[in-house]
N, C-alpha and C positions, 0 to 999 in steps of 0.2 A: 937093264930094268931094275926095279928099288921096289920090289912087292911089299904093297901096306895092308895090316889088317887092322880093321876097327878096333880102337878100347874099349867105347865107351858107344851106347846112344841117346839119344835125346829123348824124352818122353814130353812133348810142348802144350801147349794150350791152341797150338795151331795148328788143326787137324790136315788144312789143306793148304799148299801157297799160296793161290788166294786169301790176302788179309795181313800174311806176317809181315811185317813192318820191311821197309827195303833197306834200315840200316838199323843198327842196335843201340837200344835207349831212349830210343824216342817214344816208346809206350812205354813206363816203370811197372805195370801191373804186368805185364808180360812172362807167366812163368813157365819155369822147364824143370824137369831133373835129371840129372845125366846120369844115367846109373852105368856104373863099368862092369865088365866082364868077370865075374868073380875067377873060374876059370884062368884068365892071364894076368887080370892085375889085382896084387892085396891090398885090404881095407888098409893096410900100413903103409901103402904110395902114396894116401890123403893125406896122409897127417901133416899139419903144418898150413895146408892149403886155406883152412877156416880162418887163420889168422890174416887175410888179403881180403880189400875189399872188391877186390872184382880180378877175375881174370881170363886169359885171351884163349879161346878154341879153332882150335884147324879140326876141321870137318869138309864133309865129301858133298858136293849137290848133287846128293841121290836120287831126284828127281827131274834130269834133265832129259829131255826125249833123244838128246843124240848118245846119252853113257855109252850105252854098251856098244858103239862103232867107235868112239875116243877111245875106247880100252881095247875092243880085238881088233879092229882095225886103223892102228892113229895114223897110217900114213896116208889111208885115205878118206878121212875124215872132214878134212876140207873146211876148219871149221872157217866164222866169218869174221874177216880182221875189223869191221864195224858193227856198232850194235845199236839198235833206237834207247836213246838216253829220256825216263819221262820227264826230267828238268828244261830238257828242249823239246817239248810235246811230238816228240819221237822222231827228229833230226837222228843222224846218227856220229859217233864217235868210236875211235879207234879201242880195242875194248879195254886193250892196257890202260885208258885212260879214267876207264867205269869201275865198275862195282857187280858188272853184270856177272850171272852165273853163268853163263854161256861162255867160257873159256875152252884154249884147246888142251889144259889142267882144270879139270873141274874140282879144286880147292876152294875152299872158303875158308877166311877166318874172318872173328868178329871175338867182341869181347861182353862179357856181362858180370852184373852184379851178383857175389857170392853170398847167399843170405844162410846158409847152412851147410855141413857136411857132416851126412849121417852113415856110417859105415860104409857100404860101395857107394853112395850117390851123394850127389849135391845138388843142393837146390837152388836154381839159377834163377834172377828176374832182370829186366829188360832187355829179352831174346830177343832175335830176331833168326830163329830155325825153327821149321816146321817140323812136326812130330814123327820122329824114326829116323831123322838124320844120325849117322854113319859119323862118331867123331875120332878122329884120328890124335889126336894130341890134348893137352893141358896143360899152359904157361899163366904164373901169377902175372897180373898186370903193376908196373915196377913205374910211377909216376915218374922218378927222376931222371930214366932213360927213354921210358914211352913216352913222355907226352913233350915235345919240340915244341921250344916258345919262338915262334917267328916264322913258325911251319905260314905255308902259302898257298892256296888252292885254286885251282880254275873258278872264273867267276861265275860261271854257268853255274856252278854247283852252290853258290850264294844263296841262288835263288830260291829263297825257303819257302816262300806264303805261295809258290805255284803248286804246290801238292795241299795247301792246308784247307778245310773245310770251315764253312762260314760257323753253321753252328749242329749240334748232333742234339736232336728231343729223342721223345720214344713215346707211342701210343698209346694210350686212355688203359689201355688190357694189356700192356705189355709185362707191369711186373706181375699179374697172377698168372696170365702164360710160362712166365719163366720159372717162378714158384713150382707150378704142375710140373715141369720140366724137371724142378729140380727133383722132385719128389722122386724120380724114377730110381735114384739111389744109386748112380753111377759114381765112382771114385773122381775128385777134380784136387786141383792144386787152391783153390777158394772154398772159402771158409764159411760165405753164405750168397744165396742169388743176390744180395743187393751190393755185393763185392765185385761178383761176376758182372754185372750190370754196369759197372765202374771201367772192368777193363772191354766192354763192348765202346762205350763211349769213348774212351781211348782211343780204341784202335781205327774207327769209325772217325778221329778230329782229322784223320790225312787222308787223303783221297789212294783207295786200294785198287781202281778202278784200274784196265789195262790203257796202255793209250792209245790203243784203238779205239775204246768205248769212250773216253775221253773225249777224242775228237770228232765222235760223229755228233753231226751236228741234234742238236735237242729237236727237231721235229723232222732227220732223215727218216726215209724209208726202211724197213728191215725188216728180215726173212721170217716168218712165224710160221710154227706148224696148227697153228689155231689162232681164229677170228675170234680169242674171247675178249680181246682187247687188253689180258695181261700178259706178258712176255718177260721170258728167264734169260736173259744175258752173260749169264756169267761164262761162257764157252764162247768163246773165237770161234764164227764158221767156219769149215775146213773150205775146201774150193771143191772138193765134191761136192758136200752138203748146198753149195749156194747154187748146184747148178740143176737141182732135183724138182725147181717150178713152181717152189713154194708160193704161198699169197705174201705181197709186197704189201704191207700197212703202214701207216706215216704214223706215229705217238710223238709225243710231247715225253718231255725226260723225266715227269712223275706218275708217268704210267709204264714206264720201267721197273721191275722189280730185279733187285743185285741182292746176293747172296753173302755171307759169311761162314762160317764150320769153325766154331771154338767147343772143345772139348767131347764133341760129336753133338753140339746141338746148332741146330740150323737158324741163324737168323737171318730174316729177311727185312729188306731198305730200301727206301724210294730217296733220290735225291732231285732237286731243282735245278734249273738253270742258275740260280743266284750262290749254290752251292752250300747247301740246307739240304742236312740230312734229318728224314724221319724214319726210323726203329718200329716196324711195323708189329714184327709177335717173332715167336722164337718154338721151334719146336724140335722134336729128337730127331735127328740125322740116322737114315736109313743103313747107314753103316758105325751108327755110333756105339754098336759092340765089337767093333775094332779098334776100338779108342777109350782102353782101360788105363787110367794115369793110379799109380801103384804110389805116390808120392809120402801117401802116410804111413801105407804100411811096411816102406822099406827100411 
């Protein structure tokens, strides 16, 4: 056994999985601060580190529903040597071959832009970790060993424009909503709502959607606990939940209402068939005083 303990954790802009981007860089507005343990590690471990422009983190996926059987029980953990890929609208592939968090090591690394280091913490931008990951390491990223010219990928993974979103607006009321929003006086790693407003659009250009939701069809049937003709999707039924009788109602895919949680505020999104998102209003997330980002005043 090689018992690891956290250095460092993440404080993100991405309150829940849902949303954070599925590989790093692909949103630039995307921020984090990693603030380390003062406790184990000294502000004199950074030094040197502000001088790189980006580097590589090994972190834990804290939020996987199988952890804690991969940790007390890994022999019988069982985990799945395939995983649905959403580049192949959820075929599946061998998982050494993905990216998927679902490993029988639930390691993660990824790399990001070093935009600061302020005594224990630095300030990361285009993350892809959601907030309170668990990071185990810190390597600078070293372009003339890291980055392999000739390197070669599965072509599955070419395929870019199958996650991208046709176009992202936002509603008539949506930046005085966010305004109101902002006013609440919560700490954020943005500078003003119409920054904020920047990385919703962002993160809202690539399809966050699971690929289950993906591929039901735009006018299937689905389980509602209400006739009001709007419905919350953002949760996979479980196979209990589907067996409880609920009313079956048939919607079209802009009377869907998806979810996002940046910073603990709730935004809500209607997309299309044609794949046209609209930014409906934004409001404070029910647990968005669990979601204090300390960015300035560390």
């Amino acid at each position: 056994m090689y018992p690891m303990t956290p250095i460092a954790t993440i404080h993100s802009c991405f309150s829940t999985r849902n949303g954070t981007p599925r590989q790093p860089l692909l949103v630039p507005l995307a921020r984090a601060s990693l603030v380390f343990d003062k406790a184990r590690i000294p502000p004199a471990s950074l030094e040197g580190l502000g001088e790189y422009s980006h580097c590589w983190i090994i972190y834990v996926f804290h939020l996987n529903t199988d952890l804690e059987k991969l940790w007390k029980e890994p022999s019988n953990s069982k985990f799945k040597a395939k995983v649905r890929v959403p580049r192949l609208k959820g075929e599946r592939m061998g998982v050494f071959a993905t990216r998927s968090p679902h490993r029988p090591c639930p390691i993660g690394l990824t790399v990001a832009k070093v935009e600061a280091v302020r005594g224990n913490m630095v300030l990361l931008s285009g993350v892809d970790l959601v907030d309170g990951t668990p990071v185990l390491d810190v390597k600078p990223y070293l372009p003339y060993c890291d980055s392999i010219e000739g390197a070669t990928i599965a072509k599955w993974v070419m395929v870019d424009n199958f996650l991208s979103i046709g176009s992202v607006s936002f509603s008539n009321g949506f930046s005085s909503s966010l305004c109101d929003c902002w006013a609440t006086g919560n700490s954020s790693l943005y500078e003003s709502p119409q920054e904020f407003q920047s990385l919703i659009k962002q993160v809202l250009s690539w399809d966050i959607r699971s690929v289950s939701q993906r591929n039901r069809p735009h006018n299937a049937p689905v389980t509602a606990e209400t006739s009001s003709g709007m419905l919350d999707l953002d949760e996979e039924p479980s196979e209990e939940d589907s067996n409880h009788g609920d009313e079956q109602i048939s919607l079209v895919s802009e009377d869907i209402i998806y979810h996002l949680i940046l910073e603990g505020m709730d935004v809500s999104y209607r997309i299309n068939g044609n794949g046209n998102v609209l930014v409906e209003k934004v409001t404070v997330s029910s647990d968005s005083s669990k979601h204090k980002l300390k960015c300035r005043d560390a």
